[in-house]
C-alpha positions, 0 to 999 in steps of 0.5 A: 811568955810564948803565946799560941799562934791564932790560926786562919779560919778564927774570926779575930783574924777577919776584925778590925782591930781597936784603937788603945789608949797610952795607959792599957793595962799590960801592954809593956809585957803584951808586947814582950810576949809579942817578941818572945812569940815571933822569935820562938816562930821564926817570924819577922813580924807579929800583929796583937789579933794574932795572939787574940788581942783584937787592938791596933798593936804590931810589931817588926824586926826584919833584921833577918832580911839584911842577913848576906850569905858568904858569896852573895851581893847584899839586896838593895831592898833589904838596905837599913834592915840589920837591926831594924826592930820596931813596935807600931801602935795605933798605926795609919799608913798615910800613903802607898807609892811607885809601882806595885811588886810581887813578893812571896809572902808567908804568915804565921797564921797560915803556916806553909803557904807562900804566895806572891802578893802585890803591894807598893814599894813606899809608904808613909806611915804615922804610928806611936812607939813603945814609949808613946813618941808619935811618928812619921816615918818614910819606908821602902822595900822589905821594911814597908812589904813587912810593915804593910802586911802586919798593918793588914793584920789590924785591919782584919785582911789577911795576905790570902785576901789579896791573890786572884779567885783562881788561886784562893780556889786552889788554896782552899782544901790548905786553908781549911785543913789549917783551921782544923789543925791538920798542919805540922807548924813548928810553933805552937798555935791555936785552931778555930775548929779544935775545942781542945786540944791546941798545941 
């Protein structure tokens, strides 16, 4: 089943986000939605609070970024990516390392917006899978940006909290028009100020 988008300006978006235990109910369909939800919106990532679920539940599926045009080289940070579709729950990113890079990053909350962000190029991340397998695994290059946006997500940050004063003053008018529904996201979505009405 698709599920409306939760729109910037909504306050699950700013929450920490809770841990689940092995049995929470319906988290094998929750998690089928998530993906139905993310490929309905073209997205490569997807967070539980942005479908209102405030717990710790996000998952991945990068393979877009290892798509390679007729003509072009393949990108060296997009290496491992075809294929690579992951659900993390309960995550905790144990380590950020090497030199911070800039991205233009977008986010389903925030449809038409792409700022650059800075983050690092590998993480350490431990995490359980779908069927409850506890992991640690090592990422670099799209593989953690992505992960590490989505990892924001259930920590209550959004990527519009990372970019300098200046530019969040620039992006404000958007941001709020966001929240009001005044936005053309080809996806359906839920806005904080719209009681009724929510595409």
């Amino acid at each position: 089943m698709i599920l409306p988008i939760v729109a910037y300006g909504s306050p699950i978006l700013k929450k920490e986000a809770e841990e689940i235990e092995q049995n929470h109910e319906g988290l094998a369909q929750l998690i089928e939605n998530m993906f139905e939800t993310m490929y309905e919106a073209s997205g490569v990532g997807l967070a539980a609070p942005q479908i209102n679920q405030s717990i710790r539940v996000f998952i991945v599926d990068a393979s877009p970024f290892a798509e390679v045009e007729e003509g072009e080289e393949p990108d060296p940070m997009a290496a491992g990516l075809d294929g690579f579709k992951k659900v993390f729950i309960n995550p905790i990113i144990e380590e950020e390392s090497g030199e911070e890079w800039a991205f233009a990053e977008g986010c389903l909350s925030i449809p038409k917006i792409r700022e650059e962000v800075m983050r690092k190029p590998k993480i350490k991340i431990s995490y359980y899978d779908q069927d409850w397998n506890y992991l640690e695994e090592e990422y670099e290059g799209y593989a953690a940006r992505i992960i590490q946006h989505e990892y924001d997500h259930v920590d209550g940050i959004l990527f519009t909290d990372h970019l300098s004063p200046l530019k969040k003053r620039m992006l404000k008018k958007k941001l709020i028009n966001i929240s009001k529904g005044e936005v053309d996201a080809p996806y359906r979505m839920k806005f904080p100020q719209i009681k009724k009405g929510n595409r």
